[in-house]
N, C-alpha and C positions, 0 to 999 in steps of 0.2 A: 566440499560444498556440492551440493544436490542440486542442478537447475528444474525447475518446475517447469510442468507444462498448461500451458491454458485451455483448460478445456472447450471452456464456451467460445473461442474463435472461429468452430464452423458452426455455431448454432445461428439459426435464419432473426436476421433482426438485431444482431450483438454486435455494439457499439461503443462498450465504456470508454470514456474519455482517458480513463487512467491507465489500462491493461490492453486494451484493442491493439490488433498490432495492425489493423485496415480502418481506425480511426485517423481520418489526414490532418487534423487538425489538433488529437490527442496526445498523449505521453508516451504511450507505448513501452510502458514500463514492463519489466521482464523481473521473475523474481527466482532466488536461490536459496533452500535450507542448507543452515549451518547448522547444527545442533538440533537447541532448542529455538532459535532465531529464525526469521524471514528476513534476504539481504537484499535489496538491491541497487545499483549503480547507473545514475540517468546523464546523461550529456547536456546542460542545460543549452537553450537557443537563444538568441534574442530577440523572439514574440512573444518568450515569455517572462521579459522584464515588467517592473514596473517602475521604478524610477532608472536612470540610464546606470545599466551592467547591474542592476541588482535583479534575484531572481524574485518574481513577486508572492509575497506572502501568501498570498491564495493559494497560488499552485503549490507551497511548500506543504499547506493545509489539505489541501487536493492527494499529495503522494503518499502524507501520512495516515488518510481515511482510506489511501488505497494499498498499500500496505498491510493493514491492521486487519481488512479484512481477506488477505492471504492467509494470516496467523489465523484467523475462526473456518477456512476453507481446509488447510493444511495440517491445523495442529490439534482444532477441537472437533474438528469432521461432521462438522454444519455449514449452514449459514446463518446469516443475520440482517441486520441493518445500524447503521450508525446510530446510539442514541444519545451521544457528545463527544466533543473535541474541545480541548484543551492545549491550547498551543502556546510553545513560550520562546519568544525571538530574542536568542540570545545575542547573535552579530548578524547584519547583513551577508548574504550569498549571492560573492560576485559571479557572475556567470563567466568571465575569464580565466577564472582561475580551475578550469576542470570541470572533470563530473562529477556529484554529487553520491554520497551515499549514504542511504539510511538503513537502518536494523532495528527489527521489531522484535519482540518478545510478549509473550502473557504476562502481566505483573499481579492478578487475581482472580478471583470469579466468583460469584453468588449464584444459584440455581438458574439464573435468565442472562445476567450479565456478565462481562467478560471487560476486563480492562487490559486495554495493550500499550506499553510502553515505546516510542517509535522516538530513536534520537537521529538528526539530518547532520550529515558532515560536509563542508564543505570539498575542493580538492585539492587543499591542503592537509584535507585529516583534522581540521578546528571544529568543532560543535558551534553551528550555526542556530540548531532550533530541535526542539523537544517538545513531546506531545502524551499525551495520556488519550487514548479513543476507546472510550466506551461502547463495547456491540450490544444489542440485545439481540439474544441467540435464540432462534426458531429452533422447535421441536424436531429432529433430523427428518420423519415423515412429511413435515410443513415445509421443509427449505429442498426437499427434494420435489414435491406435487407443486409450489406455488416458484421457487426460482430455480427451480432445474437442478438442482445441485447433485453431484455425481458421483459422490463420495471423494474421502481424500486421497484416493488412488489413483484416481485419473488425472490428480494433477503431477504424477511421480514417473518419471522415464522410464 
């Protein structure tokens, strides 16, 4: 397993709620290639419940749009932006029970769009929740001049 680096963390102004790792209020999610997959592993808290010890559906929505686009950073050497999410809760994710883990993969592609499969485990190892996130993928010229995008190299140690 390959840890990734984040590139945009010294860039002036860079705040994702998902990836940031000086976002105080964020996830600060950290991610690793395994193969063909983007993996990673969150500790969940509880500010980020929604009903008491479960982790809230958004934020599961939240890890997996950010995720997905590791997979169009890392594996198809663009960017993009979200153009659907698809999510299906299969069991609540008690936040007691560990940290979480999800693993992403491409599951297809058409000349713009890119669909990533993102399944969330709880820290039991149970499938909690699954996603399908469709990117629409910027021309690599467009996602370098409009979101800074650095190529997939710079996210690679």
């Amino acid at each position: 397993m390959q840890k990734l680096i984040n590139p945009y963390a010294s860039f002036p102004g860079y705040n994702c709620f998902g990836c940031s790792p000086d976002n105080h209020n964020g996830l600060k999610l950290e991610f690793f290639r395994e193969g063909d997959e983007i993996v990673t592993t969150w500790e969940p808290r509880e500010d980020f419940q929604g009903f008491h010890n479960i982790l809230h559906g958004g934020i599961q929505a939240t890890m997996m749009d950010e995720i997905a686009s590791w997979v169009v950073f890392t594996i198809l050497d663009t960017a993009g932006v979200t153009y659907q999410l698809k999510t299906k809760y299969r069991r609540p994710v008690h936040i007691s029970k560990g940290a979480v883990t999800l693993r992403a993969k491409l599951s297809g592609q058409t000349r713009r769009i890119a669909a990533i499969e993102v399944i969330l485990k709880d820290g039991e190892g149970r499938t909690c929740s699954e996603g399908v996130v469709e990117y629409y993928l910027l021309p690599r010229e467009k996602a370098e001049k409009e979101m800074h995008y650095p190529g997939k190299d710079a996210f690679l140690s």
